[in-house]
N, C-alpha and C positions, 0 to 999 in steps of 0.2 A: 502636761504642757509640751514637754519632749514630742512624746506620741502624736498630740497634734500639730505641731509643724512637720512632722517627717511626713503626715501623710496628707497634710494641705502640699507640700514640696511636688509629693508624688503624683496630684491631682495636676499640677503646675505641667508636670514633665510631659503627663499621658496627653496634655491639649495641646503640648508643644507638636509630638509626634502626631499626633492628628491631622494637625496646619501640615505640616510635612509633607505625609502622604497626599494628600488633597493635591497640593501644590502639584508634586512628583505628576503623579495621576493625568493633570490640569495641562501639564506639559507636553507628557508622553501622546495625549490625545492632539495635541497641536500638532507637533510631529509627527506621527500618524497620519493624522487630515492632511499637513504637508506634501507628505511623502507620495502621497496617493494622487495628490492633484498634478505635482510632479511628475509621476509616472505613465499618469494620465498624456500629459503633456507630448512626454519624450516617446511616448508609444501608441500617437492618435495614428490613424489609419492613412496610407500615403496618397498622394492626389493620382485617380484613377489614368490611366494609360491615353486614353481616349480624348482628354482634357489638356493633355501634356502639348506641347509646342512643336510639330516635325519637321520647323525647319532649323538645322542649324548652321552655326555659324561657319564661314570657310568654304573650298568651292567641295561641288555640288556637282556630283554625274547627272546627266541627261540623257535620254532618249529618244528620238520620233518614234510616233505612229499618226497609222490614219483616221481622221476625223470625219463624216459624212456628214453630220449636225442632223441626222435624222428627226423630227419633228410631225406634228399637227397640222393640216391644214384643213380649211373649210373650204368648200366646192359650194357653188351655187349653183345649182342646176335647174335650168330652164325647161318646164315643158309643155309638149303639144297639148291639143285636143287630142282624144282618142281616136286610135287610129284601126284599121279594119284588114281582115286578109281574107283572100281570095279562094276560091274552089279549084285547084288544077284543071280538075276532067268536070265535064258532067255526070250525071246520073242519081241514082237513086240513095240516099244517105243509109248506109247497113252496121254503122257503127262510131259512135261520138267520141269513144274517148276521153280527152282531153278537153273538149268543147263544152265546157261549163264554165257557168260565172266564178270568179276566183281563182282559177286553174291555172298553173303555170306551162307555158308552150313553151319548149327549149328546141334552138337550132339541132338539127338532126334527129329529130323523133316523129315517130307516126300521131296524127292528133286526130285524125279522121278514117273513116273506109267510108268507099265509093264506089258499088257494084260490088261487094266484100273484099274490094283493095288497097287497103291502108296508103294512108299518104303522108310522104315526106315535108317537114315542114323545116326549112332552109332558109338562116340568114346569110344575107348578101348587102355589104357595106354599098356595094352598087348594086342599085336595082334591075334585076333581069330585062332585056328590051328585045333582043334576038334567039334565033337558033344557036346555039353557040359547038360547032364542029370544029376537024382535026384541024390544026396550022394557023387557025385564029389568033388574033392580038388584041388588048383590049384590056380596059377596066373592069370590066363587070367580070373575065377571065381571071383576071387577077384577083378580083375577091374572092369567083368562087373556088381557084387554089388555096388562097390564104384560108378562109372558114375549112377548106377539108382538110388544110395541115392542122391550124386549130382544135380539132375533132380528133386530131391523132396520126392522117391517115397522109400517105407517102406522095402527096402532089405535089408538084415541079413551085419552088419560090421563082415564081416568071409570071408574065400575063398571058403568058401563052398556055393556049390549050393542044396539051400531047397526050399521048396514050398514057403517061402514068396519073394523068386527069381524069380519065375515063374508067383507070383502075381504080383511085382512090373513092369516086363516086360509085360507083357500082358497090365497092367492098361497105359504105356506109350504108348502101339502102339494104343490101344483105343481113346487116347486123339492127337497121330499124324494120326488116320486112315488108321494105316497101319494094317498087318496081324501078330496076336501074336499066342502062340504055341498052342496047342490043345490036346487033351486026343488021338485022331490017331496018333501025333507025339509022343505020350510018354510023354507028357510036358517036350520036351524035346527043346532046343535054339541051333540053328546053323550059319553059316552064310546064310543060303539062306533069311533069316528073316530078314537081316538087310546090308546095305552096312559102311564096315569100314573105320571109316575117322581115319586120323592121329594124329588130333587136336580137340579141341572139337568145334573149330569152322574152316573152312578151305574158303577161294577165289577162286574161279573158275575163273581160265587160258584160260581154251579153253574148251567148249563142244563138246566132239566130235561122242555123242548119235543128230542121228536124227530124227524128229519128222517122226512118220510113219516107221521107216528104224528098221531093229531085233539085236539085240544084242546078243549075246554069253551069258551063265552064268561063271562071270570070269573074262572079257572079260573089259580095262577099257573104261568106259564113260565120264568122265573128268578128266583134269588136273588141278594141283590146282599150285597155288603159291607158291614159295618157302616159307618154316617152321622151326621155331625153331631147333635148334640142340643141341646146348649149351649156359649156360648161364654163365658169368664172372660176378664179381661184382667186380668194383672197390672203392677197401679201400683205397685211396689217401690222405682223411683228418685226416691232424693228431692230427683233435682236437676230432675225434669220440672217446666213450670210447669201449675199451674192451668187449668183451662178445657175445653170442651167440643172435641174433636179427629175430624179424619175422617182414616178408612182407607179407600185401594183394596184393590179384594180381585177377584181373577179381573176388572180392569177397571172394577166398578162402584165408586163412594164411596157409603161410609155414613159415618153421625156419631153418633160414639159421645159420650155429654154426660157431663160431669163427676161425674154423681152416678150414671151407668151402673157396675156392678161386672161383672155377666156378663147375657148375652143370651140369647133361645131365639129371635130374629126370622126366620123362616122363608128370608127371601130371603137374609139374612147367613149362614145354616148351610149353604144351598146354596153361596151362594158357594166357602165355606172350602172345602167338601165340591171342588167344581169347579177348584179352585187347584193352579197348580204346587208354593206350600211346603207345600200342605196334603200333596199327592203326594209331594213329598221328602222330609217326616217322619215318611212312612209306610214309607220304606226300613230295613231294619233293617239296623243299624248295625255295624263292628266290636267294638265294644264293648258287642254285645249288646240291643241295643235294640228292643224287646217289636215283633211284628208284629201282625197287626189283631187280633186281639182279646182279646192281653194286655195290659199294662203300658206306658207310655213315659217314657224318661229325659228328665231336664227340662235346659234348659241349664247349670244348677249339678252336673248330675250326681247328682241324688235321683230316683228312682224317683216319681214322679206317681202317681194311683191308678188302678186297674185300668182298663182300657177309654176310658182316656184320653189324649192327646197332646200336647205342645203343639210349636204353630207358632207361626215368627215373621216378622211384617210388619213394615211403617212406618206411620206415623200423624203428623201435625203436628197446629198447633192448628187447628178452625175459620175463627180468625178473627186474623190476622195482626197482632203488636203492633207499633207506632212507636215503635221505639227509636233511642236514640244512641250512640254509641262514644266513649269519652271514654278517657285513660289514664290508672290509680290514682291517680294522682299527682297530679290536681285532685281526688279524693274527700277527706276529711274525716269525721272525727264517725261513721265509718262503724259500724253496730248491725244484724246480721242479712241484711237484705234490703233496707236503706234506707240512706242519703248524704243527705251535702250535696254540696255542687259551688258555684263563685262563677263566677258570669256579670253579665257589664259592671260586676261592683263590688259586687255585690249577692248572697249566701247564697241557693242554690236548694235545696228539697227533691227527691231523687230516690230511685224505688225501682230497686235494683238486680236486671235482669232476669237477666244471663246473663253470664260469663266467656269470649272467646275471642280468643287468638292476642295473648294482652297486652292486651287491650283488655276494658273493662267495657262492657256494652250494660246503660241506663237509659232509664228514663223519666221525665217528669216526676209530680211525686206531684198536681199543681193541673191536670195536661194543657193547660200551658202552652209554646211549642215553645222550643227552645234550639238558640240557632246559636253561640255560644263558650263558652270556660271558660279559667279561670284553672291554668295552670300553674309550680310549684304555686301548690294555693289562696292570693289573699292576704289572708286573715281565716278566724280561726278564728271568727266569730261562730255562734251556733243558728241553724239554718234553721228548725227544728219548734218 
């Protein structure tokens, strides 16, 4: 009997220490799982840099710089019928060229021989109508210095025709091998020396010079493509700022003025005309888009009117604003296009130019400079 209580006792104790362990165990895993979640917790990964908040509180150095609001615009470009050019000399056609359909004619290149003497073919924003000799005055003078400074070559900015007119033209036919003017002519420049393009560069339509067959002096040898006539700009956004802006175009800057809505300026229709977007927008398109001389789609996807195109350049403004970069968060009072801002203590008026990248670009409304601002403002007081 002894015997078996001592080791019913024992059987007691081993189930006690069983629960025990269990327990122990049951705990240590809790704590553990705690521990970890914990850990987890105190050592999650910290919010990325880029997400973080850059403005902070108290004042805040500032800057200017210049702002041009460079931008998109659409051009509508208006154009002719096809238009034709002329034979300089008579005679007999000894070599084409450049006289085939598709072909591009550039001002200052030979496109033709005639008796086997290649001929210059020359835009002029004013179309030739005289002799033009030494001491002359005149528009049609004046283009044809402008196109040979254009070209590279050393003619007088004047509409006067001088002897470095007569150099610069001669040094061009030299280098396209055509025939330049001479002491029997007077050094004197006419049209028989050159055939006048419209553009400074033009597409051949149809040849209608053929090889071996005489031509007229006069008389045209091809048609070209229809060309530039007018140019529209569309001012639709109304986030552009004010002011007069220049566009490159095929190289050259023009300046288009704020009160300009569309143009007919001889040297800007060439331009466009001589342009790689003006060339790309003449590609028709998968979606149907009208070839020269239907229709073209506009960038909204509306049909433009008949015989017209539009291309799209850049343009900035003229004349570059001084602005500052401030972050909203010193503005104030803000109405339309104008702020306040406080600088060393003191309520500024600013107009607000432009929004980018979180950042407000201002200027002052008194064109007064500002080098801090309060963040945020501390006074609401009126600036205006």
């Amino acid at each position: 009997m002894r015997l078996h209580h001592q080791k019913t006792g024992t059987n007691r104790n081993a189930g006690r220490n069983t629960v025990s362990v269990s327990v122990t165990v049951l705990l240590a895993l809790v704590m553990l799982a705690a521990g970890v979640c914990g850990g987890f917790l105190l050592t999650r990964e910290p919010e990325p840099a880029a997400f973080e908040s850059t403005t902070r509180v108290g004042t805040l150095a500032v800057q200017s710089e210049l702002y041009d609001d460079e931008r998109s615009v659409t051009v509508t470009v208006e154009r002719s019928e096809s238009g034709s050019v002329a034979a300089p000399v008579g005679g007999v056609v000894t070599e084409l060229r450049q006289c085939a359909a598709g072909n591009n004619i550039e001002s200052g290149s030979a496109f033709i021989a005639i008796d086997g003497q290649p001929q210059l073919a020359l835009y002029l924003r004013t179309p030739p109508y005289r002799t033009m000799t030494s001491g002359m005055k005149g528009g049609d003078i004046a283009a044809l210095n402008a196109e040979l400074r254009r070209l590279g070559y050393a003619a007088p900015d004047s509409d006067v025709m001088t002897w470095n007119t007569v150099k610069a033209f001669n040094a061009l036919a030299t280098t396209a091998g055509t025939q330049g003017t001479t002491q029997e002519r007077q050094w004197s420049i006419d049209t028989s020396l050159f055939a006048w393009l419209p553009q400074q560069q033009v597409t051949v339509k149809e040849c209608q010079a053929r090889y071996g067959g005489h031509v007229e002096q006069g008389a045209d040898v091809l048609t070209t493509t229809s060309q530039p006539v007018r140019a529209t700009f569309r001012r639709n956004d109304s986030s552009m700022l004010q002011g007069d802006r220049v566009m490159e175009v095929n190289g050259t800057t023009f300046t288009i003025t704020d009160q300009t809505a569309d143009s007919a300026d001889a040297s800007l229709l060439s331009a466009i005309g001589a342009s790689n977007e003006y060339r790309a927008a003449q590609q028709p398109a998968a979606s149907g888009q009208a070839s020269d001389t239907g229709g073209a789609q506009s960038d909204t996807g509306q049909d433009t009117a008949p015989n017209t195109i539009n291309v799209t350049y850049r343009w900035k403004l003229a004349k570059a604003l001084n602005v500052v970069l401030v972050p909203p968060a010193a503005m104030y009072d803000v109405s339309a296009d104008s702020a306040c801002v406080v600088s060393r203590g003191k309520p500024v008026a600013v107009h607000v130019v432009a929004s980018q990248l979180g950042k407000s670009m201002v200027s002052v409304q008194s064109g007064a400079s500002l080098t801090s601002v309060d963040v945020p403002a501390s006074t609401g007081k009126a600036c205006r």
